[in-house]
C-alpha angles and dihedrals in degrees: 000000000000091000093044094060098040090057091044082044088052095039090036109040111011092038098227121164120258083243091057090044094062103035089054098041095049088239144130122273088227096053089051082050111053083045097058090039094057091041079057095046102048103026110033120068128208085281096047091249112155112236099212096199086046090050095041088051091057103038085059105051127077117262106258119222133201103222124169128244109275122198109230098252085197093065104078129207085251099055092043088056087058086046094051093048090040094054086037083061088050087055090053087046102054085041092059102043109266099114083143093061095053112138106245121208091272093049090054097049089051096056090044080052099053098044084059106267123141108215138128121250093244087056095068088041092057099047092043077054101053091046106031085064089202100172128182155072127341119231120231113257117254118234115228127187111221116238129212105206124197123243109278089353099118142020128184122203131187145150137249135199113242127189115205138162106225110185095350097310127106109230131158118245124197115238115211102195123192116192113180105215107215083060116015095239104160124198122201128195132173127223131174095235145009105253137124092266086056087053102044089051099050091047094057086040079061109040089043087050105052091032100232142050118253120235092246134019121201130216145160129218102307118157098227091052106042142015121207120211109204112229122240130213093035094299115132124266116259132217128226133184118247113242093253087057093050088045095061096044098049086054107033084040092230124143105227119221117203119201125223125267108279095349093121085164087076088060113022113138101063094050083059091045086058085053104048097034075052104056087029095063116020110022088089101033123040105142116093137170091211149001088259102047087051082053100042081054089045092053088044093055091041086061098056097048095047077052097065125046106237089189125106115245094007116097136216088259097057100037080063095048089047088047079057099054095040079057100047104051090050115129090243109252134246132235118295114279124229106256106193136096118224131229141187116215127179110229112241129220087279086060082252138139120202118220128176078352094301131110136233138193116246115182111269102252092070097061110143091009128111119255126186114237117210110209116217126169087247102014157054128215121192118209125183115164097351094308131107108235100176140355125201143200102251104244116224106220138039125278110021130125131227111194129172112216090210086062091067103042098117092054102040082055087064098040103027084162084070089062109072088059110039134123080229098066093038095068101037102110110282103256101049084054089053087047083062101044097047106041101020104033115128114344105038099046098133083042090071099030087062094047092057080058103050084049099058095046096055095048086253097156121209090257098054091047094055090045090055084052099049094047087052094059089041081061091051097263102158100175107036120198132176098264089059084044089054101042085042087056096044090051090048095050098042090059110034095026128262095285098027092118080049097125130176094271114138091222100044088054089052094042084050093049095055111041098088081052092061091040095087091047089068098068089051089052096052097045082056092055095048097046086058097049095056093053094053085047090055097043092049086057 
């Protein structure tokens, strides 16, 4: 632009020659030339008369030139055969319903980056442009206020759909996502659905976290927050909170905010916090073998990006002195609440409850009685007279079973022939099933159901009964009973102690927790038994 107005300055003003111009500024004729011809075509009219507000105007704005498309010579064929797959996996994953996981530009550069290329960023932009073809309209850009928010002030919340694949199924997890606004510090918990156990529960995994409860808590129109009543009569609508969240604010003491109906710059940076915790988690990793595991993998990569700023202009330093003080100004915290809704159900002729239109194993002595259901977002607790008589993994579906097969003991002692097809045995761990088939089927079929017995009672867990049978085979036991299964686990537990196989596993914790609850139920099962068999003695006499 400089050039431009000192040649329009030496043609204009001190009336050189186009041919002086270029010889004493070092510069081409032709450049000289295309100059003086637009100041003539813009400024001068048919009199040669000079138009001011046309010359200032020029003399203001940036030379347009009309350059050629260049291809970018730094992109190689190589690296624009990982572009193109990676924007062909975009394409799957839109198609499958994982819009959310797409791999962005950066994400793109960074993984050029990390396979040894050396290439800018706008570089890869410019090439995913140029080959992505995405034509239309640009939206108008939305205007936002920046906000200075005060330490442990305000809190958003909000949740994200996550598709993930947990033991080789897609399924979608809800995200509930917590960004404290003074630092920026963002907690992520999943969930398999979006109802009011879920909220409750992520709430208390917060406040428990961070070890206090912030002044103000922000969230938009979600159904399990907040209900709005239309007004009649051309008054406004009003919103109310829904009993859960007035629940958790009467308890926890915080005062909720509710943002307008599409009006996300009123909460925006949470909505940014669920897509980078996101991208950041779970764009290069979806396969898990279960929810945990996809957790335990969330709350690593959370710690890494607390770990970082992220804001321009603000350190790493800084962002953890900022954490600290968020920390330090929370209301402390009470104790966890309870987050669970309770239900009576009435037991049906399977010793079963349904709940959500699923069913549940209850232990057989309860049939036709009312149990109280504890509704948790993962689990189930059963209650009758103050004691928890089963707990159970929530389904997710309609229609499925989860039976315990220590839960039907006592009847399958009096039918044995009802075993070999049950639900029960079905879902007992696979090699304990094949335990049963091999060494038990057909002819010993009490023999194992009264060792079943014998194991419940005695607190014997499913993974302590396949590893004594494991380690009898390993001895060249070809037929097991259960005598060599009782003298195998003596030896095991006196001399690595009576849990020592108690391993992590969910079910092996449950099945731990409730086998002094179906230890008085033996007795009951026997006597039974018993009862039956005297009567058959005295009507044989």
């Amino acid at each position: 632009m400089v050039e431009r107005n000192e040649v329009l300055h030496r043609y204009r003003v001190q009336g050189q020659s186009k041919r002086q111009i270029a010889q004493e500024m070092h510069i081409s004729r032709h450049t000289v030339d295309k100059i003086v011809w637009e100041y003539e075509r813009v400024c001068l009219d048919s009199e040669g008369v000079c138009d001011m507000a046309a010359l200032e105007t020029l003399t203001g704005s940036k030379p347009v030139f009309n350059t050629p498309e260049r291809g970018c010579r730094v992109v190689t064929d190589e690296m624009k055969s990982i572009i193109k797959d990676c924007l062909e996996d975009n394409r799957r994953k839109r198609a499958t319903g994982m819009r959310k996981l797409q791999m962005n530009n950066k994400d793109i550069h960074a993984l050029l980056l990390e396979k040894g290329f050396g290439v800018s960023y706008a570089s890869v932009c410019n090439h995913v442009a140029r080959i992505s073809g995405n034509m239309g309209p640009v939206p108008s850009p939305e205007v936002f206020i920046r906000r200075e928010h005060p330490a442990g002030e305000e809190c958003e919340f909000d949740w994200g759909e996550v598709p993930l694949v947990i033991a080789g199924q897609r399924r979608k997890f809800q995200m509930a996502v917590f960004t404290l606004q003074h630092s920026n510090r963002r907690s992520a918990w999943l969930f398999p659905r979006q109802d009011t156990l879920a909220l409750m529960e992520a709430h208390r995994n917060f406040f428990s976290e961070v070890g206090g409860v912030p002044r103000i808590m922000v969230y938009d129109n979600m159904k399990v927050a907040v209900t709005v009543r239309k007004g009649g009569r051309g008054r406004p609508s009003s919103k109310y909170p829904t009993k859960t969240m007035q629940r958790l604010s009467l308890y926890y003491g915080f005062t909720e905010r509710f943002c307008n109906a599409r009006s996300g710059w009123e909460k925006g940076s949470v909505e940014r916090a669920v897509e980078i915790v996101r991208h950041e988690a779970f764009v290069s990793r979806q396969s898990f073998n279960t929810l945990a595991e996809a957790q335990a993998w969330l709350e690593r990569t959370l710690e890494r990006v607390n770990s970082v700023s992220g804001i321009p202009g603000v350190s790493d330093a800084e962002k953890r002195s900022r954490i600290a003080a968020d920390m330090e100004a929370l209301t402390p915290a009470p104790q966890p609440m309870g987050c669970f809704e309770a239900e009576e159900h009435r037991t049906g002729k399977y010793c079963t409850v349904t709940v959500d239109s699923n069913n549940y194993s209850v232990p057989e002595t309860l049939v036709g009685r009312t149990v109280t259901v504890k509704l948790y977002s993962n689990r189930l607790i059963m209650m009758h007279e103050g004691s928890r008589v089963a707990e159970h993994v929530r389904l997710d579906g309609r229609g499925l079973w989860s039976m315990q097969l220590e839960h039907y003991l006592g009847t399958f002692l009096r039918k044995p022939g009802a075993l070999d097809s049950s639900t029960a045995l079905r879902q007992v761990p696979r090699e304990l099933a094949e335990l049963y088939r091999v060494h038990f089927c057909p002819d010993n079929q009490r023999d194992f159901i009264a060792f079943m017995m014998y194991a419940r009672d005695n607190g014997i867990l499913h993974s302590q009964i396949t590893a004594a049978a494991r380690s009898l085979r390993q001895k060249g036991v070809r037929t097991i009973t259960a005598d060599h299964l009782k003298v195998e686990l003596g030896a095991i537990t006196d001399v690595k102690g009576n849990n020592a196989i108690l391993d992590n596993d969910p079910a092996a914790l449950r099945q731990s927790a409730m086998i002094e609850k179906h230890a008085d139920d033996t007795l009951l099962s026997l006597s039974a038994v018993m009862n039956g068999l005297e009567h058959f003695a005295y009507s044989e006499n």
